[in-house]
TORKETOR-961191 format. One line per 4 residues: their letters; for each residue z, x, y of C-alpha. Coordinates in steps of 0.25 Angstrom, whole numbers, plus 5000, padded with zeros to 4 digits. Each point is the difference from the previous one (the first is absolute). Example, Ala and Ser with C-alpha at 12.3 -4.5 7.8 and 13.67 -1.06 7.14 Angstrom:
AS = 5031 5049 4982 ~ 4998 5006 5014 .
END
This chain:
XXXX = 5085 4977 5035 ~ 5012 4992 4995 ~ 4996 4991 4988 ~ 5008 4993 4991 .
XXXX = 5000 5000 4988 ~ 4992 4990 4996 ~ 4989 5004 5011 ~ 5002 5015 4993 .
XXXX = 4994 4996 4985 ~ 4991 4992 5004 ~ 4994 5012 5009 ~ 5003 5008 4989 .
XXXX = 4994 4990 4989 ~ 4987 4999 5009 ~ 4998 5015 5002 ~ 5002 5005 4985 .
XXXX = 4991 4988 4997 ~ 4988 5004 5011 ~ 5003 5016 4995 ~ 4995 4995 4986 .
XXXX = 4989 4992 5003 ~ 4995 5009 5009 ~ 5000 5010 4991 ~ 4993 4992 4988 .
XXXX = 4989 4999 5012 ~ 5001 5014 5001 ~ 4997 5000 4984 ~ 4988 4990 5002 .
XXXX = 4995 5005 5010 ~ 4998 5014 4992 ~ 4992 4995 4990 ~ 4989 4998 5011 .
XXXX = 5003 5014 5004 ~ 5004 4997 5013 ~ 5008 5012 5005 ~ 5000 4997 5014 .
XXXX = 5006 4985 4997 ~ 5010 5006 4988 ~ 5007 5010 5008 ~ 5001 4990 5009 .
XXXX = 5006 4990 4991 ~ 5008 5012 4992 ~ 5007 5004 5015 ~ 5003 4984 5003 .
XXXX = 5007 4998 4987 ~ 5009 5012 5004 ~ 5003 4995 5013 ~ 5004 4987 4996 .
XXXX = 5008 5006 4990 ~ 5007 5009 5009 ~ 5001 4988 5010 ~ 5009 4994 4991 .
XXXX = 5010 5013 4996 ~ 5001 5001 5016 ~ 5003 4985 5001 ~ 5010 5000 4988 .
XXXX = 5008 5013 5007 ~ 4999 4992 5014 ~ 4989 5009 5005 ~ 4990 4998 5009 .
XXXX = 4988 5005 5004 ~ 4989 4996 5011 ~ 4989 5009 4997 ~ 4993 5007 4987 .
XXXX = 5005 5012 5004 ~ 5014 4995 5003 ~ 5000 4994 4984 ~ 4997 5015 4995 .
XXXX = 5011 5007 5009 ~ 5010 4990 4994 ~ 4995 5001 4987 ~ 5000 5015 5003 .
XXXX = 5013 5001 5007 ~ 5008 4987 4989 ~ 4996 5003 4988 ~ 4993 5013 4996 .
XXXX = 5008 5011 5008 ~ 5012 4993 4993 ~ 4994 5002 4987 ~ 4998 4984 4996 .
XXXX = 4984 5001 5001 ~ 4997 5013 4997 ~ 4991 5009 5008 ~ 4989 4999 4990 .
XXXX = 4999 4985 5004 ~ 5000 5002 5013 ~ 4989 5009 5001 ~ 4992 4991 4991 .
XXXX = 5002 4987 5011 ~ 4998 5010 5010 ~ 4986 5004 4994 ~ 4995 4985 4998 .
XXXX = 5004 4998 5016 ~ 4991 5011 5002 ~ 4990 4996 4992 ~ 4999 4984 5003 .
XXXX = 5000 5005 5014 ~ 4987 5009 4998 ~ 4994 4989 4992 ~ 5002 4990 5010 .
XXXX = 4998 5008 5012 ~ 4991 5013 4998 ~ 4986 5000 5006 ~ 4989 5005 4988 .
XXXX = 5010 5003 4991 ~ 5001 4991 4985 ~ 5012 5003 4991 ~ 4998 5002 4985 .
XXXX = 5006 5000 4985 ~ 5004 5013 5001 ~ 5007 4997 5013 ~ 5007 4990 4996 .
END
């Protein structure tokens, strides 16, 4: 993708904006104990916010996956996320896709 510069903040303004409002959500959103709906919000606010690191270093992913194998490949086997945050958006991927997707199955508190 070949931004300018211009077109690059403001992508970049947007996303870190979205990552933070989703994550007040995600904080709401918990006080009505909805786990399924928090994990969801908790893993969205990651993404954006990931979204806009890729797009800052001229990365670009198509997929979900393809955002955590850039992540994965960019940023935390060279040691400037560290492995420890990569596990924990890895783990809110995990959980946002069983609490959207799973048949018979809530999430809870303690899960999240």
């Amino acid at each position: 993708m070949s931004l300018t510069q211009e077109e690059r903040a403001a992508i970049l303004s947007f996303r870190i904006e979205k990552a933070w409002n989703t994550l007040n959500e995600a904080k709401g959103i918990a006080q009505l104990q909805y786990w399924n709906a928090v994990a969801n919000r908790l893993y969205y606010a990651c993404y954006y916010v990931t979204g806009a690191l890729l797009v800052a270093n001229n990365f670009t992913a198509h997929t979900h996956s393809g955002v955590i194998d850039l992540l994965g490949i960019h940023f935390i086997k060279s040691g400037i996320i560290s492995k420890d945050a990569g596990k924990l958006y890895s783990k809110l991927y995990e959980l946002q896709q069983t609490g959207d997707y799973d048949d018979m199955f809530n999430l809870t508190q303690e899960d999240i």
